[in-house]
N, C-alpha and C positions, 0 to 999 in steps of 0.2 A: 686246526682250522686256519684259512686263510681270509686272514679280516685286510679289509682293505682300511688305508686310514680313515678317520673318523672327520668329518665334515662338521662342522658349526655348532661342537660340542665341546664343553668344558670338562667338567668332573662331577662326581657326586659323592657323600660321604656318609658312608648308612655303620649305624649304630647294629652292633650283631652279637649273639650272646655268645659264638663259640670262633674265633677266629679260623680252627681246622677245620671246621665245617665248613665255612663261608670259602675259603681255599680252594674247598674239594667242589663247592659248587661254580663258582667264577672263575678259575683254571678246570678244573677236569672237566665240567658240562657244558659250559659257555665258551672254554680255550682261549681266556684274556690271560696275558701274561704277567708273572707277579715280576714286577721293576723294584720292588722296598718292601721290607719286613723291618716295619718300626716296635722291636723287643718282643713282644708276647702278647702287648696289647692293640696292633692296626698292621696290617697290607696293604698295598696300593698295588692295584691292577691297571694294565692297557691293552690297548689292541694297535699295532701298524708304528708303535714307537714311542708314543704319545707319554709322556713322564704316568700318568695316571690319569683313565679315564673314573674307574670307580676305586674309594678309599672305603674297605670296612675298617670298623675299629671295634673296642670293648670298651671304652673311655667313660660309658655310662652303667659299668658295670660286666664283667665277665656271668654269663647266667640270666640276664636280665630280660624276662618279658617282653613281647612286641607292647604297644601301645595300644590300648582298648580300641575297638570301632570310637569312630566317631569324633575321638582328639587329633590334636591339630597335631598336624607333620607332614610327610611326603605319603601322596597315597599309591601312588607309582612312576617308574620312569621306564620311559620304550628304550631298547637295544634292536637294532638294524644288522641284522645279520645278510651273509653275501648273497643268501639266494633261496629259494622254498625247501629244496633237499636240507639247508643246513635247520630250518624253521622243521621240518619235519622230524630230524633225528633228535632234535631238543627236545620237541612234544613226543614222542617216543622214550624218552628216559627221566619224563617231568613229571608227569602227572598232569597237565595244564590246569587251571582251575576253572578259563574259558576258552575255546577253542571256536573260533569263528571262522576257520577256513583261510582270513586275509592274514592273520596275527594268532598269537597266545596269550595269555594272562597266566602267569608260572608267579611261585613265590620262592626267595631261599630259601633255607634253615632255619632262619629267622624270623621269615612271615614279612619280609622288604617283597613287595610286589612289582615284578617287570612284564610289561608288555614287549613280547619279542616279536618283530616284524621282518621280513626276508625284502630288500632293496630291491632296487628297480633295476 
């Protein structure tokens, strides 16, 4: 996929129980690139160059549970993809959880929730 660079975005850094899963979802289905494989237990992903836009890791345990509804954490973050085709072929091999036509609500492996949105 061609990601155009990322505009007034930093990183994120999500807790994940299987690091070749989380792999196979943020390179194979998303196509962000892995820049660093830190051992066995974190990846760092980008799109356009960017050192890392998203970091998973295992650091709170390899196998480890999402976090119940209702505790504190991250409840999702949006990815801007380049355009509806690319927003379609996602929800096409995702399963969406919500599908509103504008956007997506997909989850990894893991149960980290991203709303994915196709740019203007």
């Amino acid at each position: 996929m061609a990601w155009r660079k990322a505009h007034a975005w930093g990183h994120v850094h999500l807790h994940v129980a299987d690091i070749a899963a989380a792999e196979a979802f943020y390179r194979g289905v998303l196509g962000f690139d892995i820049t660093l494989r830190y051992g066995h237990s974190a990846t760092f992903l980008s799109a356009g160059g960017y050192h890392h836009h998203i970091a998973v890791n295992t650091w709170a345990g390899a196998g480890a549970k999402p976090n119940p509804d209702g505790a504190l954490g991250l409840k999702e973050f949006t990815v801007v993809v380049p355009d509806a085709s690319e927003l379609r072929r996602i929800a096409a091999i995702t399963s969406p959880v919500e599908d509103n036509g504008g956007d997506i609500l997909v989850r990894d492996p893991s149960g980290n929730a991203l709303r994915i949105r196709a740019g203007a």
